[in-house]
Structures are given as C-alpha cells and as structure tokens.
C-alpha positions in Angstrom: 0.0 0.0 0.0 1.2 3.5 -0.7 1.4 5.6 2.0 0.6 8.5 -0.7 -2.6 6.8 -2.4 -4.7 6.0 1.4 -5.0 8.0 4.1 -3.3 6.7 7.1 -2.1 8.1 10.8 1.3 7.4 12.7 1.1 6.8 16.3 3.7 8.2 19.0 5.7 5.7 18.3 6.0 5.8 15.0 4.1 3.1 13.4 2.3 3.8 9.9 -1.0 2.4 10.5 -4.4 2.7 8.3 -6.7 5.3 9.2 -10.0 3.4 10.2 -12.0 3.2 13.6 -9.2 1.4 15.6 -8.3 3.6 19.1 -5.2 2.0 19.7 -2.4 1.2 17.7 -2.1 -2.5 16.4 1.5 -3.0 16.8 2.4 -0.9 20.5 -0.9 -1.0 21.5 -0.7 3.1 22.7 -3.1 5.1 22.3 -4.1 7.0 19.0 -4.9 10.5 18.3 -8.0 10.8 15.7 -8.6 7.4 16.5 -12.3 6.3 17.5 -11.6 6.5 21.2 -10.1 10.5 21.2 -10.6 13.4 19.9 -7.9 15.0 17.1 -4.8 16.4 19.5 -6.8 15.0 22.7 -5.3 13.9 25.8 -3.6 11.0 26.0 -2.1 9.0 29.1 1.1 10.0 30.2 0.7 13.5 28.2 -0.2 16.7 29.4 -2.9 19.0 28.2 -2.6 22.9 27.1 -5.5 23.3 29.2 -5.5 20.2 32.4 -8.9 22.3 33.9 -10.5 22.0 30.5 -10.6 18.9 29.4 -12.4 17.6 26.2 -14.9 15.1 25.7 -14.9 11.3 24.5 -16.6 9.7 22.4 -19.1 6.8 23.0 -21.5 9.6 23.8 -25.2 9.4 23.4 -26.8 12.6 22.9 -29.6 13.6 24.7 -32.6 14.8 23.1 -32.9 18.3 21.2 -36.2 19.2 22.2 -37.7 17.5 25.4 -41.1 18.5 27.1 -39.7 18.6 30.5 -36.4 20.6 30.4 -36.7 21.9 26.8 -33.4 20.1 25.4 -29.7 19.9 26.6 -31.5 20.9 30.8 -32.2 24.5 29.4 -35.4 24.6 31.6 -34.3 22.7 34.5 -33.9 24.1 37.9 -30.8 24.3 39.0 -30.9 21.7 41.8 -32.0 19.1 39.5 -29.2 17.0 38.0 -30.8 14.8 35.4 -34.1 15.3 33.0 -36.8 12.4 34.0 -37.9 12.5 30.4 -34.8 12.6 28.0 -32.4 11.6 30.5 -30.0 14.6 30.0 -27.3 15.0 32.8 -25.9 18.3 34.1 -22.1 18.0 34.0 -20.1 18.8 36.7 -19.2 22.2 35.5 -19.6 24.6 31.9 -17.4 22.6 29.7 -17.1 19.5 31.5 -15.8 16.3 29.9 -13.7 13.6 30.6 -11.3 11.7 27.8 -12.0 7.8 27.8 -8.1 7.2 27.8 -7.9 8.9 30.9 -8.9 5.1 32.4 -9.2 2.8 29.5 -6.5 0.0 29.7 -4.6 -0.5 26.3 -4.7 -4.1 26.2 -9.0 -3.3 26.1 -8.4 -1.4 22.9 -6.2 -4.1 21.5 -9.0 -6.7 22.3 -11.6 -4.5 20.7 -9.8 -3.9 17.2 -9.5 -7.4 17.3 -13.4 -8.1 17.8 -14.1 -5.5 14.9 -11.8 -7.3 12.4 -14.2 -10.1 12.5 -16.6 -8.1 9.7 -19.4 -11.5 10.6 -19.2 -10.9 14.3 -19.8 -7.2 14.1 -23.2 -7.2 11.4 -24.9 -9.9 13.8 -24.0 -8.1 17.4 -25.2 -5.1 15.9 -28.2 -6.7 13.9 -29.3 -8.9 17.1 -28.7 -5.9 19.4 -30.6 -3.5 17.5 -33.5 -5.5 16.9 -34.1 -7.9 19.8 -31.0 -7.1 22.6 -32.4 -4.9 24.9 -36.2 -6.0 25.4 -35.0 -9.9 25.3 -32.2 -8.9 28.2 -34.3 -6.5 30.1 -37.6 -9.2 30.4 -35.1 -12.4 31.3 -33.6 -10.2 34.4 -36.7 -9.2 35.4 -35.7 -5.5 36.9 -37.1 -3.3 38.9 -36.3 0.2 37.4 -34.7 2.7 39.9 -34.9 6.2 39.8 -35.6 9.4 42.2 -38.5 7.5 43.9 -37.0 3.9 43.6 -34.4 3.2 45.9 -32.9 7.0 45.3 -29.9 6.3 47.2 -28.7 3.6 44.7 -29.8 5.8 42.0 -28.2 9.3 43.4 -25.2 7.0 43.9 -25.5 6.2 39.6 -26.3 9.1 38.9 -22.9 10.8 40.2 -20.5 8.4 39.2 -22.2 8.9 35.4 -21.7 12.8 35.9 -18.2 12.2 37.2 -17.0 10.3 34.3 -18.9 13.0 32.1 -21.7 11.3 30.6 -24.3 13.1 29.2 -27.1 10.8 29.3 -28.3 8.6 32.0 -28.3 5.5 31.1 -31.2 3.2 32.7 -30.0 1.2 36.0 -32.2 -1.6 37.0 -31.9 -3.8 40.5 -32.1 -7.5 39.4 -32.3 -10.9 41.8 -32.0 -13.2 38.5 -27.8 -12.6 39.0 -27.5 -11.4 42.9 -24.1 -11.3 42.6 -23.5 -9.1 39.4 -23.1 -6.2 38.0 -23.8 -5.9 34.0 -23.3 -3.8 31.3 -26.3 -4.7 28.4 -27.3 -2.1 25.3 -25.5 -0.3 21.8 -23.5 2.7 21.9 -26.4 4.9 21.7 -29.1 3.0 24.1 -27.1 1.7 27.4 -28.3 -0.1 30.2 -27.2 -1.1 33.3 -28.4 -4.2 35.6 -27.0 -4.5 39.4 -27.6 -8.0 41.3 -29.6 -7.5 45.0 -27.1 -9.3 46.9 -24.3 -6.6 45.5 -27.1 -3.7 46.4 -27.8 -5.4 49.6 -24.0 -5.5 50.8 -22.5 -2.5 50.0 -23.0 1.8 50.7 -22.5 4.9 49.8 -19.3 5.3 48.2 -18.9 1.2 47.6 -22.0 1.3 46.0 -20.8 4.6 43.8 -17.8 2.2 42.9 -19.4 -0.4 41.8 -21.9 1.9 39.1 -18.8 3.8 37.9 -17.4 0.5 36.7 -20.5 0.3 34.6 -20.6 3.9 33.7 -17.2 3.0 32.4 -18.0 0.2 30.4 -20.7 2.5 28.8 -18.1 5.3 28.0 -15.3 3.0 26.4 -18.2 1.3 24.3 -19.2 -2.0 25.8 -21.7 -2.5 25.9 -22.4 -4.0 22.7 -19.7 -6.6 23.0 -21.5 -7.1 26.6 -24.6 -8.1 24.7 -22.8 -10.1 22.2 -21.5 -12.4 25.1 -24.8 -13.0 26.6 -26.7 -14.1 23.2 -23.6 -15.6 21.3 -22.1 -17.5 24.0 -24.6 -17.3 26.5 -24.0 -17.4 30.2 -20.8 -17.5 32.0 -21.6 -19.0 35.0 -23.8 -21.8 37.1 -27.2 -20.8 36.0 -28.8 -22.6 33.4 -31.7 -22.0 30.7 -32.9 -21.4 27.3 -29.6 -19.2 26.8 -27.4 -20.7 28.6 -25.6 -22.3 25.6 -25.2 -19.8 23.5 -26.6 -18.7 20.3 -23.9 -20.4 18.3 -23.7 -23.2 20.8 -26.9 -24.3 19.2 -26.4 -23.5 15.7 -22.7 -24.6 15.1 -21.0 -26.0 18.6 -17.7 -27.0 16.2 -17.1 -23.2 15.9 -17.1 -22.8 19.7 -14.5 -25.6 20.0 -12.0 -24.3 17.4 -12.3 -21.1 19.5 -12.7 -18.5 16.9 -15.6 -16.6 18.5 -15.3 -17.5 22.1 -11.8 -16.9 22.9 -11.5 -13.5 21.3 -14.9 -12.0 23.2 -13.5 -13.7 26.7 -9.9 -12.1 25.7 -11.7 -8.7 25.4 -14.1 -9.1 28.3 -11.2 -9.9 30.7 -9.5 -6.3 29.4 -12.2 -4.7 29.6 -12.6 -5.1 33.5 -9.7 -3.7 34.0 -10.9 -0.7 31.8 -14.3 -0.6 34.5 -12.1 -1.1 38.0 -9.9 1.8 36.5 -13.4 4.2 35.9 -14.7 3.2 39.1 -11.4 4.5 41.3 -10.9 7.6 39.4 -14.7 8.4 40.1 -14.0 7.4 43.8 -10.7 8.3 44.2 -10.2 6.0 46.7 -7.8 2.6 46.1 -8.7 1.4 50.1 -12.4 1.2 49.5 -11.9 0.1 45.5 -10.2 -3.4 46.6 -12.3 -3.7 49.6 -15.2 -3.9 47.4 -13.5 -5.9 44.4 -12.0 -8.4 47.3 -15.6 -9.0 49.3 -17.1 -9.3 45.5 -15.3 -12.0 44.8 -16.1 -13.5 47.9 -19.4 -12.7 47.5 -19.7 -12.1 51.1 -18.7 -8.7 52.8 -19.5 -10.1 56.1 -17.2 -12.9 55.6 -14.6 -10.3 53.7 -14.3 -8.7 57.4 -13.5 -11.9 59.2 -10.4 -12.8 56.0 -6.8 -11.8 56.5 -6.6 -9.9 53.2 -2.6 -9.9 53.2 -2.4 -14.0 54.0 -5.2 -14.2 51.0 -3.3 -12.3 48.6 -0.3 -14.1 49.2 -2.0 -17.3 48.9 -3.5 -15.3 45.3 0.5 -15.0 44.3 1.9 -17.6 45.1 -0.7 -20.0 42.7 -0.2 -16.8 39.7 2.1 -19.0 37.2 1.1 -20.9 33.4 -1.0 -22.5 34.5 -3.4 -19.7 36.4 -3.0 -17.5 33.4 -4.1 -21.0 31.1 -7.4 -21.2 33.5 -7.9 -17.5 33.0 -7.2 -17.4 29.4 -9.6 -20.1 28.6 -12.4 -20.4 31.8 -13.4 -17.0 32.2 -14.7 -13.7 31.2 -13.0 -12.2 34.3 -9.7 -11.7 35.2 -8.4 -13.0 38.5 -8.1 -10.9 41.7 -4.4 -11.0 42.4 -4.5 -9.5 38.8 -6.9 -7.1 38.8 -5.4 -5.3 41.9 -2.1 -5.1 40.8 -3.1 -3.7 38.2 -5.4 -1.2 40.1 -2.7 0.1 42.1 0.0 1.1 39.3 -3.0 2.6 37.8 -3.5 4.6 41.3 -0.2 6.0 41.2 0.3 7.6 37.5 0.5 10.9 36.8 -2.6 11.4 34.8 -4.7 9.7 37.7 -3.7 12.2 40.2 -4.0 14.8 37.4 -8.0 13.9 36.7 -8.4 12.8 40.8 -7.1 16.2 41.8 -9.7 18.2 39.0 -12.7 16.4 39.9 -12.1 16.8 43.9 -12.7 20.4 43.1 -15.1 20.5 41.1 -16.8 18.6 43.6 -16.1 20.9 46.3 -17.4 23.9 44.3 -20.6 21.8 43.6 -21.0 21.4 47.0 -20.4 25.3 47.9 -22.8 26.0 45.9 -25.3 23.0 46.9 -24.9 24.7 50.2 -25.5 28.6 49.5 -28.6 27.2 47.6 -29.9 25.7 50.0 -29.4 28.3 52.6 -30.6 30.6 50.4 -34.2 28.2 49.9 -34.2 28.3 53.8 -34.3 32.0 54.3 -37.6 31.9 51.9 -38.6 29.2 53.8 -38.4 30.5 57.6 -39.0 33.7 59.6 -36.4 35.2 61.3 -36.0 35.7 65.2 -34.5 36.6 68.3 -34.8 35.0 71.0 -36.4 37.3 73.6 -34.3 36.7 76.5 -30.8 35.9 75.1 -31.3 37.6 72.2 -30.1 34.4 70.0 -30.9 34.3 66.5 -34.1 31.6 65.6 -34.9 30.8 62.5 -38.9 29.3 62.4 -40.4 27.5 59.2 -42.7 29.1 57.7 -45.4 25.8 57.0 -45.7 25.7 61.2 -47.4 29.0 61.3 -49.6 28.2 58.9 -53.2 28.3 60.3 -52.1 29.2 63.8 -53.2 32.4 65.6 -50.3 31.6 68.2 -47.2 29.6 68.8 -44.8 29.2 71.1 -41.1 28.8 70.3 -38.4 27.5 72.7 -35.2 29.0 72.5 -32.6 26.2 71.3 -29.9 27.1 73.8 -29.4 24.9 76.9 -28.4 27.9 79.0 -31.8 29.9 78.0 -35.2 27.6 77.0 -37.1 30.6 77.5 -40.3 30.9 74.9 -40.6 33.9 72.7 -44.6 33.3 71.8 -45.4 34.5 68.1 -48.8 35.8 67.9 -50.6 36.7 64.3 -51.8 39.9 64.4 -53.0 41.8 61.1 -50.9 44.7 59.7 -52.5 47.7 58.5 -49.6 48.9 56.0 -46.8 47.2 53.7 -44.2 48.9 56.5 -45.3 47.1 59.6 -46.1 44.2 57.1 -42.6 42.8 57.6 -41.8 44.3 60.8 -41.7 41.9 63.7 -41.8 43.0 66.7 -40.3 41.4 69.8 -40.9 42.0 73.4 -39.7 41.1 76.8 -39.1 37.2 77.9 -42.4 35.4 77.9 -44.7 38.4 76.0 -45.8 38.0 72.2 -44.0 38.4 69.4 -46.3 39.5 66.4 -45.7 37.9 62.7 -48.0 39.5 60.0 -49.8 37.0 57.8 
C-alpha cells in the first residue's frame, strides 16, 4: 500500500498504521490520536494537556434529546438543583465545559482486544443486527428488573447518577436492581441505548461510596463502548456461569458448537471481556478516588460475602493469590473466564493509582466537587431563608430561625429557644398589619410576651 494513495495516521511511536475506527495502535498497543476513542490532539495518558482544567470530551456519547417536554433540550429549563431530566435523561455536567477523555482510564490491552473483535466483519453485522433488533427488550424481560430512579431506591440511584456525571456522561443511562444474577453487576445495550443491571445481593451488601464504585465501573464500560460486545456475550455464548436456561448455551452453541471448540468466536470475546474489566475497576477508582475502598469492594465481590470479607486476613489471602499466579493460572484464565483473577486485577489497580494522569484527573474532579458542594450549600441556605421567619430570642437575644409551614393556620405559637443555657419561649402571635411597612416588621418583646408575625 502506498502511504501517498490512502489515508493513514502514525502513532507516538512511530508506526504507519491505516486510518480506520481502531483507538489504539495494532503494533504498540498506545493510544491513537483521531482514533475512534479521542478526539484529534486530545489527551492521551502520560501526556499533558494545554489546558488540564478543561478537558475535552470522548466519544461513546449518546446525545440527549434536542427538544424534550420537560427541560426543553440539553437541561435548558431545569432548575438548578436538578441534575438529570426524567424524560430525556440529559445530565448536568459537573461544571460549563465538563468532559472527561475515555483514555484517561481505558487500559490498552481493552483497545487491542476490541480492534480485534471488529476485524471479524461476521461478528460485528450480527452483534449489531441482534442488538438493535431484539438485545435490549430480550435482556431487560429475562432479568426481570425493577427500574430505579428518584422514587425507587434513590440512594442507589443518586449514587449512579454521580458516578455517570463524574465520568462525564451526558445521558443517564437506565440502571435496574435485578435478583436473577445477585451477585453481578452488567453492562447490556448499543452505543447509543445503554443499560445497566446490578444483582440485589451486590445492592444489599454494600454503601455509599462502595455502592458509587461499583456503578462507575458500569458507567465505564458505557463510556469506552461496551456494551455492545456485553450483549454479544450473553446471546452468542450465552452465560458465564452456574445458571442454566434457554440461553445458557449460547446462540452459536446451538447452531454450530464446532465453531465454539476451534475457539474462533469465544476466545477473542472472553480475551476482550477480561480487558475490559480492567478498563471498569480503572473508571470506578478515578470516580471514587479511593484505592482502600476500591479493593475492599473488588475483594468482598469475589467472595461474594462482605461479612465474611471482614472476618479474612486480606494480606495471608493475597499471598495465597500470588503464590498460585504462574502458566497454569494464566491457562485457566485465558480459557475459563470472562474475568480476570483478583491478584491480577489489583495489581493492576494500584499502578493505575499511582500515575501521573490519575492524580491529574483525581485532583480536578475533587474540586469540582467541592465547588458543587459550595454551591449546593448557599442554595440551600438561600431556599431556607424563603422558607423561615427570622427571630431573636427574647431573652438571650439568640438568632431563631422558624419554618414558615408551622405558622400556617395558627393564631399563636410558642417557640423554645434552642440554647441549653436559655429555653425561655418567645410566643409568636398573628396579628393583622395595616400597612406594607409594619407588614414585615416583627416585633419582639420582653421574655415570655408575644411576638407579632404579620400573615
């Protein structure tokens, strides 16, 4: 091929390579700029950006609706408390500008795996055909789900909902709890129509910022594009586990089990699936920012137990982990399962932990958070002042703040003052004003007399 007659790119280290869809480069394995996975001139790991409080979006993106009857398109008409749009899904980024480059967590050897997958052209037209037309509504009835969302266990959902905004997604994708796998966490969908499905016993067992782990794994695997190839494992080689049924053979299982055994489909979509959890524990610390609490939750997972994680001498485990990590481990991983082994995964984790670019992104989202939160706070405080009337306390003079809802449809009320020192009662007493001046004047007497409030 000429390099003059078709258009090609060269990647940092200098390899000639054809310009197609590919995000990483076939013969290093680095990453690519103008590649599929970042933008022309993005950021790439190990580089620096012109501007590191600016950084530019990924792609893997899908967009929210245009025109949407709730917030109007893009959040214009949502109030500024509200994160996501209940109707087109939209989510408010972290700040004007907001967006965070897939490569800033995507592990190389994932890219690798996927420019494999897409070389198989037969693969790729019957994943796509199969998950366009019958994927999602055949996955969502077998698990069964129970949809969450601001009135369906919120604090699962606010949990989703931040790690999505932290890892700059721009629509929500749809996160149902499940009892059909108790013990997983999946990734289902296309590019464009994502869905996430977390087992009860994982909901059941873990909190807070575990739980916010363990959906920015997912968020992850819906940013770095997989969950198309997550779909193609559960129809083409159905389960990977103990559970049996109608798919638990696989599509091709049934229709040619020869191919199966030659390994020409199965052993590249394990290969990848392996890679890409490293891509998803990656996502999940650099939404937390926290390596303690990511390999306490990867370590109770694979025990399936945290109760039983807490009784476990972690450091005898791991060494136990190590010592068994030779040919043949890496044989039963290679050719068993669609996840990599634990030993593995947190080594992995914590060189991850300690690169430049992680403390780099880790350091810009901290405050962004922070401001968030300043201004979560001075919203709210601003929403209480409209919401309470402002005393003193008639003896000590202490400032009181009353809501506003308690005086309605009272004539009188008494108020205790909150100090221990005092507990004298200022009593409010409606009284009705004559002009817009004595309107908002309060007026407060001596310990134990009324103190008017005009309606």
């Amino acid at each position: 091929m000429s390099e003059q007659g078709s258009a090609s790119i060269i990647c940092g280290n200098g390899h000639r390579l054809p310009l197609d869809d590919s995000k990483f480069c076939s013969v290093c394995g680095i990453p690519l700029r103008g590649g599929a996975g970042s933008a022309p001139g993005g950021p790439q790991p190990g580089a620096r950006q012109a501007r590191q409080d600016q950084p530019p979006k990924a792609h893997y993106q899908p967009a929210p609706q245009s025109t949407c009857g709730i917030c109007g398109g893009f959040g214009r008409n949502l109030e500024e408390k509200a994160s996501i749009c209940p109707e087109c899904r939209w989510l408010r980024p972290l700040a004007d500008g907001y967006g965070i480059e897939v490569s800033a967590f995507q592990w190389a050897e994932d890219g690798r795996a996927m420019n494999a997958l897409r070389k198989i052209t037969p693969l790729n037209a019957a994943a796509r055909s199969i998950s366009e037309k019958v994927g999602r509504r055949w996955i969502e009835s077998t698990f069964n789900g129970v949809l969450l969302g601001e009135n369906q266990l919120p604090h699962i959902f606010g949990e989703a909902v931040h790690a999505a905004r932290i890892l700059g997604m721009n629509k929500m994708p749809d996160v149902y709890l499940s009892g059909e796998r108790p013990w997983d966490c999946m990734t289902f969908g296309s590019d464009d129509d994502s869905f996430i499905v977390i087992g009860s016993a994982l909901a059941a067992s873990f909190r807070g910022h575990e739980i916010r782990f363990l959906m920015a794994r997912e968020m992850g695997h819906c940013r770095a594009g997989h969950a198309l190839w997550k779909s193609v494992i559960q129809f083409f080689l159905g389960e990977q586990g103990p559970k049996k049924g109608f798919m638990a053979g696989g599509v091709f299982s049934a229709l040619s089990p020869s191919a199966l055994i030659g390994g020409a489909i199965e052993l590249p979509l394990l290969a990848w699936a392996r890679q890409a959890e490293i891509t998803a524990d990656r996502a999940g610390i650099l939404a937390l920012g926290d390596e303690n609490v990511a390999r306490k939750v990867l370590l109770s997972w694979s025990l399936k137990s945290s109760f039983i994680f807490q009784q476990i001498n972690v450091e005898e485990w791991l060494k136990q982990q190590s010592a068994t990590d030779d040919d043949f481990a890496r044989l039963s991983e290679l050719t068993t399962t669609s996840t990599p082994y634990i030993t593995r995964r947190l080594k992995l984790l914590s060189e991850y932990a300690v690169t430049q670019d992680f403390e780099r992104w880790k350091g810009l989202i901290a405050g962004l958070l922070k401001k968030e939160e300043e201004r979560e706070a001075e919203r709210r405080r601003k929403e209480i002042e409209k919401e309470t009337l402002k005393i003193n306390c008639s003896a000590c003079g202490i400032a009181i703040r009353v809501p506003l809802k308690v005086l309605e449809g009272k004539s009188e009320l008494p108020v205790r003052c909150p100090e221990a020192k005092c507990r004298a009662i200022t009593r409010l007493k409606k009284s009705v004003k004559k002009t817009k001046e004595a309107e908002s004047a309060v007026r407060s007497e001596t310990a134990g007399r009324n103190l008017n409030y005009g309606e």
